[in-house]
N, C-alpha and C positions, 0 to 999 in steps of 0.2 A: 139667474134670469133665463129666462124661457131662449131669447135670442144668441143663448150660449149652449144650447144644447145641441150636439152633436148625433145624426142618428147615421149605424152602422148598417149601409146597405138601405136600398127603399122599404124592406120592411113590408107593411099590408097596404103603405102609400100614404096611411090615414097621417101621418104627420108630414112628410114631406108636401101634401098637400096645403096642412094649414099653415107652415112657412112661408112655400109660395102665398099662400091669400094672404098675408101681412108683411109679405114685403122682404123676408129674409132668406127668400133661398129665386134665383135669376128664371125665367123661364126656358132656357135653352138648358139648364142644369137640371133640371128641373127634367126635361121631356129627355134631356140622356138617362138618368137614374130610372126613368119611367120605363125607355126600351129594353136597358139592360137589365131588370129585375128578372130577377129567377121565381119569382111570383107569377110576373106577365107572363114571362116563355113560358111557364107549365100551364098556362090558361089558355092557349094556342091553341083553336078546333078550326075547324068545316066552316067557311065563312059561306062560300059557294061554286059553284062550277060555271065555266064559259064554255059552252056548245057551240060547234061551227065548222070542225073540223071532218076529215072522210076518215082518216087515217092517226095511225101512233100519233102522239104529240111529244117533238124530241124537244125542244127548246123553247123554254120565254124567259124575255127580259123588261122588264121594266124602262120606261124612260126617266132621262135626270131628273125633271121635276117630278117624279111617279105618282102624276095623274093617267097616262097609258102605259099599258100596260103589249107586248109584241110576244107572236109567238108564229112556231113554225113546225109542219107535221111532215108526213109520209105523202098527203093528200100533196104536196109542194104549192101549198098557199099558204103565205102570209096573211098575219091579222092582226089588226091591231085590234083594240079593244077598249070600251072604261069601265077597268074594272070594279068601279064605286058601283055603278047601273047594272052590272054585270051583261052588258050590251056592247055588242059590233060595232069597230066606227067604220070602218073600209078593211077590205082581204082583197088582194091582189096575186097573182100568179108569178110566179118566184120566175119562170123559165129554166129553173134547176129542171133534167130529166130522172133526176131521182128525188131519193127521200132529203129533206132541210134536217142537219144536223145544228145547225146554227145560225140565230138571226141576231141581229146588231142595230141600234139607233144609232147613228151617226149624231156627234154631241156637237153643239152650235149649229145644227142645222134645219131648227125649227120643227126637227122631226120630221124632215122628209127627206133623210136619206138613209137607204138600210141597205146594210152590207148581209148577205146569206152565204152560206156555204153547206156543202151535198157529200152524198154518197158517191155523184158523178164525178166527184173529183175538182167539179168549177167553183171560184168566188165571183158574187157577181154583185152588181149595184141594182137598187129599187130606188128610180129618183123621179116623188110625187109630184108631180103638174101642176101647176096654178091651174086648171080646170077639172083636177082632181084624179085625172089619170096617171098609171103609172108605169112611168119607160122604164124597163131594165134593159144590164148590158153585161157583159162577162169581163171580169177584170184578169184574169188570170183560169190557170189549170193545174191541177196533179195527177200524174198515174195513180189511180188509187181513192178513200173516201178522202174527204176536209171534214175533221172533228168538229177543231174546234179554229177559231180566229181569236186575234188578240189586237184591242186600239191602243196605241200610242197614247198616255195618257196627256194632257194637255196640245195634244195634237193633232186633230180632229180626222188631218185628211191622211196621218197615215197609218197603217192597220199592216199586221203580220199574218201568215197562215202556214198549218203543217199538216204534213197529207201524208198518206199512209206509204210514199213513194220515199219518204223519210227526208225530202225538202222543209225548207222553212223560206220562205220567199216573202218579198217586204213590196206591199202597194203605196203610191203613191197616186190619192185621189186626181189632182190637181193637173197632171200627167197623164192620168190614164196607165202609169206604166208599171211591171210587174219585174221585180229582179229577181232572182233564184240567187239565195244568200249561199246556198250551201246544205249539203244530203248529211245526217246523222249517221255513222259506221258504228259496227259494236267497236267495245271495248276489251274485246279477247283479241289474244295474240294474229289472231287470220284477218284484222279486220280490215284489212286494204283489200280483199274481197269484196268487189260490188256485193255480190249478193247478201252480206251482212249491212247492208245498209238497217237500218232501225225506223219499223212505222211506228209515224208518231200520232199520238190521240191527244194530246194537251199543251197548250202553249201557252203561257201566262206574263206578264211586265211587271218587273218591281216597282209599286206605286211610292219610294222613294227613289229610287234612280233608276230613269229611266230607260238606261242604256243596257240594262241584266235583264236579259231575256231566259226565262227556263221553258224547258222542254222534256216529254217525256213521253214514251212509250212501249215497244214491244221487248225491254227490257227491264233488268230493276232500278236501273240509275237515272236520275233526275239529270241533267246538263244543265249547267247556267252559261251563258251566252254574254261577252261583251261587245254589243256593237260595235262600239267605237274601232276593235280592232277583227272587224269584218271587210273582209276584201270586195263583197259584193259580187262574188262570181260562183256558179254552181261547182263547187268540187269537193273532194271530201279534203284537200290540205285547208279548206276555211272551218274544217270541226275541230275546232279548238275551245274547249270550256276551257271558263277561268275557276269553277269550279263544278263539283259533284257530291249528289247526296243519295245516300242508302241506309236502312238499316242493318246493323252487320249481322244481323243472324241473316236474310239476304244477300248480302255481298258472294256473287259466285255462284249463287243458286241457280240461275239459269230457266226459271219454270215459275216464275210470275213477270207480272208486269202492270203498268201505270195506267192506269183510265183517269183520272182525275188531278186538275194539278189547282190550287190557290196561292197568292200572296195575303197577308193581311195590312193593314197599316203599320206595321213595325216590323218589315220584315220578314216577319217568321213565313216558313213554306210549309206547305199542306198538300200532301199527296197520297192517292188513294190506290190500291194496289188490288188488280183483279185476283179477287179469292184469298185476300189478305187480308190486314187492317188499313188502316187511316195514321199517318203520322205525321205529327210537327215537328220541323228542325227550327232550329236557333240558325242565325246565321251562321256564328260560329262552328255550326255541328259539321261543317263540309269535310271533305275525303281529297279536296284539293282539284286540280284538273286531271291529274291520271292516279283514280284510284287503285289500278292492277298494276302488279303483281302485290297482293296486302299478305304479310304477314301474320299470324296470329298474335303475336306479342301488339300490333300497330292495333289488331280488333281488341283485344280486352281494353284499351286505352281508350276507345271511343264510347261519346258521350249518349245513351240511350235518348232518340227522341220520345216528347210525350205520344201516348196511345190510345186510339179511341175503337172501340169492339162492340160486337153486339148485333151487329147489320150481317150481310153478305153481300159481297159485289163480286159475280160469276156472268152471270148472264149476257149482259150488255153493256157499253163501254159508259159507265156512269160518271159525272160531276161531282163533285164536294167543295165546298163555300164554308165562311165564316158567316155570321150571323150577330145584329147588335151592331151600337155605335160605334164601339171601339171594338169591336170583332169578339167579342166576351164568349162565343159559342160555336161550337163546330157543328154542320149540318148533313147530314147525307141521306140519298135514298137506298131502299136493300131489295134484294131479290124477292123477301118474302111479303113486299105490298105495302111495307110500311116506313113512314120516318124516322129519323133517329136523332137527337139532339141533346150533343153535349157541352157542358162546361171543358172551354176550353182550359183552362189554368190548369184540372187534375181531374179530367175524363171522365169526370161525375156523368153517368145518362140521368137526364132530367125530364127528356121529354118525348113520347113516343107514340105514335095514332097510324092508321091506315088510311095510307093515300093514294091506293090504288088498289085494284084487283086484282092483280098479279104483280107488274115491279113497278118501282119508282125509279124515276132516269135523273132527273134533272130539278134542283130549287134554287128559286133566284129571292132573294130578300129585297121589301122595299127598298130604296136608297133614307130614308128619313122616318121609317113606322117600323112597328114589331110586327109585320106584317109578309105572309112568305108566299109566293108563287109556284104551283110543284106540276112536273107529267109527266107521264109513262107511257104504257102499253096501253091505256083508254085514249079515246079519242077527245077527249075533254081537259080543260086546263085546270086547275082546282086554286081556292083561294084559301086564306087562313090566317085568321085572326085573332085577338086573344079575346075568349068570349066561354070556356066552356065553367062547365063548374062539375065534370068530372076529375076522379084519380089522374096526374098525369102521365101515370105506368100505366097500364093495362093487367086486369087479375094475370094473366096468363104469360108474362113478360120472360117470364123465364123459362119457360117452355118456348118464348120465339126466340129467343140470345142462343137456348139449347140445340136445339134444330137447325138452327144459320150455322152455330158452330159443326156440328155432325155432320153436314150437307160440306163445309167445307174442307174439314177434315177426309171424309169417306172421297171429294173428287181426287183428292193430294193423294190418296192409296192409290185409286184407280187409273189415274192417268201413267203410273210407275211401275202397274205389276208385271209381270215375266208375261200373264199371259194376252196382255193390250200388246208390247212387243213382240211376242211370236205371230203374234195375228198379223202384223204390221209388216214385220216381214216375209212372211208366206205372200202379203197380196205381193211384195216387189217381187218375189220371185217370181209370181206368174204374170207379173207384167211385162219381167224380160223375157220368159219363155216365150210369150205371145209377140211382143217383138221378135222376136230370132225365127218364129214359126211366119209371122207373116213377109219377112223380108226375104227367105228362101222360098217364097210362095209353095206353102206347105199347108197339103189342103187338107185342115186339121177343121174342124167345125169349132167354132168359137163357144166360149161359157160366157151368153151375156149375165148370169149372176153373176159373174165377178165383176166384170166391164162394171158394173152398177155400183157393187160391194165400193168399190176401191173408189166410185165419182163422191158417192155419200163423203166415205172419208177425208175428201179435199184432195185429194192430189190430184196436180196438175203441173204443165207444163210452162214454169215460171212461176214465179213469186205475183202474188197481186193478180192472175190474168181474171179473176174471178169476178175483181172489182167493177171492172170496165164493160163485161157482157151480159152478166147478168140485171135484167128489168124486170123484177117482180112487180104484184098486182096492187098498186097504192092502196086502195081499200083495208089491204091488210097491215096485220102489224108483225113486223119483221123482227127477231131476236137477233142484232148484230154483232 
């Protein structure tokens, strides 16, 4: 009989359709098989664009019910948006003095309260007026940018932040009040060295226990965090992971690092590695709380996470998300303009378009549709729906997988060769020359070519002072 027939995967839809219309397959089953088909995601084009902004567009997010849609640029205005109409509902002035790196709905809160955070280092609150107005107020600060924020899940008023100062500090709406949990140190032998503190670009909550907090950044190790045995005071004897994750061809390398971090619903962690790939750990796959000093014999033992490839992430410090009901797909943006979307189970790319004109930063997935939110370096927010009836490779796919990999490849020489370090050293040389020449006031005429040579290259006096002085032109779009 018809009502015993089993269909593997949705298929072209056409039967799991006429089930539902007779009653034998639920409508929530129904509309899960429908987001997760690998049918729908390769039908994912250009739905449409939301104009508004002055500036880059680093962040949007969707609200719980995801009829609005929120986003946050360079311009430091907030907007919300419906993105059905593809029309404005309100934009308000963040009070950030730099670019919004991230913007937040506050859940339970009718959608009037947004938590932002900057390049200036502040987190702040946006809290809408019954007359429509909107007060914001600074909840806290870092030395340094604020990536990314993470809410509490089931907890509306409390929300975590880590800043490039390599803090992780924990708000408390309800208070008003900001604690400094405690500064990330490397993991090499010097690390009771303030200056090895670790900036952090990603923060994420296990959405089954909510006390595992991970974190990640200007190194290659992921930290998982157990609140419960957080002392609540800024020092580095509270960096204590319970555990760590690396891939071991990474373990020790020293010359990547984390831009992206996810949980999925079961668990699994998802992190994205500037000028690297994308990996999923198992729970299980951890390195423990002190993965150094590792053995070689302990590396051949470990368990390879899955791998997703094809993109590039160099440029700017990008995002990576899961995608689908049950998380069925991994998402990222790449340096060379375009999406990339895979089967998560075995890193199948299934799906792949241009979503920018130069890079893609950041995508947020409906909460409830196969519907994805994306923005970059344009100053527009883009929509994407399943609608096209194009190939969902592109003729030329391998020509861009080739190119991302060569571009990452060729920076791994260049940053290593003998003659990036003799250059490197030559400027210190003449940096102390030119100290030792102007301290004995020694009336040498100065080289401003170098003076220049050597500000281009970043050095400076302190770790971060960069963060704090510098006010570029909003208008523009910054490559951070």
């Amino acid at each position: 009989m018809y009502s015993r027939t089993r269909s593997k995967g949705f298929g072209n839809g056409f039967s799991e359709i006429c089930r539902r219309e007779i009653g034998f397959s639920n409508p929530s089953r129904y509309s899960r098989q429908f987001s997760s088909s690998e049918v729908i995601v390769q039908k994912i084009d250009l739905y449409g664009k939301l104009n508004g902004h002055e500036g880059c567009v680093n962040t949007v997010e969707f609200n719980s019910s995801g009829d609005l849609l929120l986003s946050g640029s360079d311009d430091r205005q907030v907007i919300f948006w419906n993105w059905q109409t593809k029309s404005k509902k309100f934009s308000y002035p963040s009070g950030h003095i730099d670019n919004i790196f991230q913007a937040k709905v506050v859940a339970f809160s009718d959608d009037r309260k947004i938590i932002t955070s900057s390049g200036d280092g502040q987190v702040r609150l946006g809290q809408v007026l019954e007359n429509g107005q909107v007060e914001t107020k600074r909840l806290g600060k870092h030395h340094g940018h604020v990536y990314k924020i993470a809410m509490e899940p089931g907890n509306p008023n409390v929300l975590y932040s880590c800043g490039g100062d390599g803090f992780i500090q924990r708000f408390d709406l309800r208070s008003d009040s900001a604690t400094k949990l405690f500064y990330c140190t490397s993991l090499a032998e010097n690390k009771k060295q303030a200056h090895n503190s670790i900036r952090l670009n990603a923060i994420v909550i296990d959405p089954r226990n909510f006390n595992y907090l991970a974190a990640g950044g200007s190194d290659e190790y992921v930290r998982v965090y157990d609140m419960r045995y957080c002392p609540w005071y800024g020092t580095n004897d509270a960096d204590r992971p319970v555990d760590t994750f690396c891939p071991r061809q990474l373990v020790e390398t020293g010359n990547v690092h984390i831009t992206g971090l996810a949980y999925s619903k079961t668990n699994e962690l998802l992190v994205s590695y500037n000028d690297e790939l994308i990996y999923l750990f198992q729970k299980n796959m951890g390195m423990g709380p002190s993965p150094l000093p590792v053995s070689p014999e302990r590396l051949q033992t470990m368990e390879d996470p899955q791998v997703y490839s094809g993109h590039r992430n160099s440029q700017t410090v990008k995002g990576v998300g899961f995608f689908g009901p049950n998380d069925e797909y991994v998402i990222s943006g790449s340096d060379c303009g375009h999406i990339f979307i895979w089967k998560k189970k075995d890193g199948k790319l299934v799906r792949v378009m241009v979503g920018d004109r130069h890079i893609v930063n950041q995508l947020e997935p409906h909460p409830h549709l196969p519907i994805l939110a994306t923005c970059g370096l344009e100053k527009s927010v883009k929509l994407w729906v399943p609608n096209a009836t194009i190939h969902p490779l592109p003729t030329d796919v391998d020509k861009i997988i080739k190119s991302n990999r060569q571009g990452r490849e060729d920076h791994s020489r260049l940053t290593l060769t003998p003659d990036v370090i003799m250059h490197v050293l030559r400027l210190q040389r003449r940096q102390t020359l030119a100290y030792i020449e102007r301290r004995y006031n020694i009336d040498i005429e100065s080289d401003e070519d170098e003076e220049a040579e050597t500000y281009v290259l970043g050095f400076s006096d302190g770790e971060g002072s960069s963060d704090e002085g510098f006010m570029g032109n909003s208008n523009d779009c910054n490559i951070n």
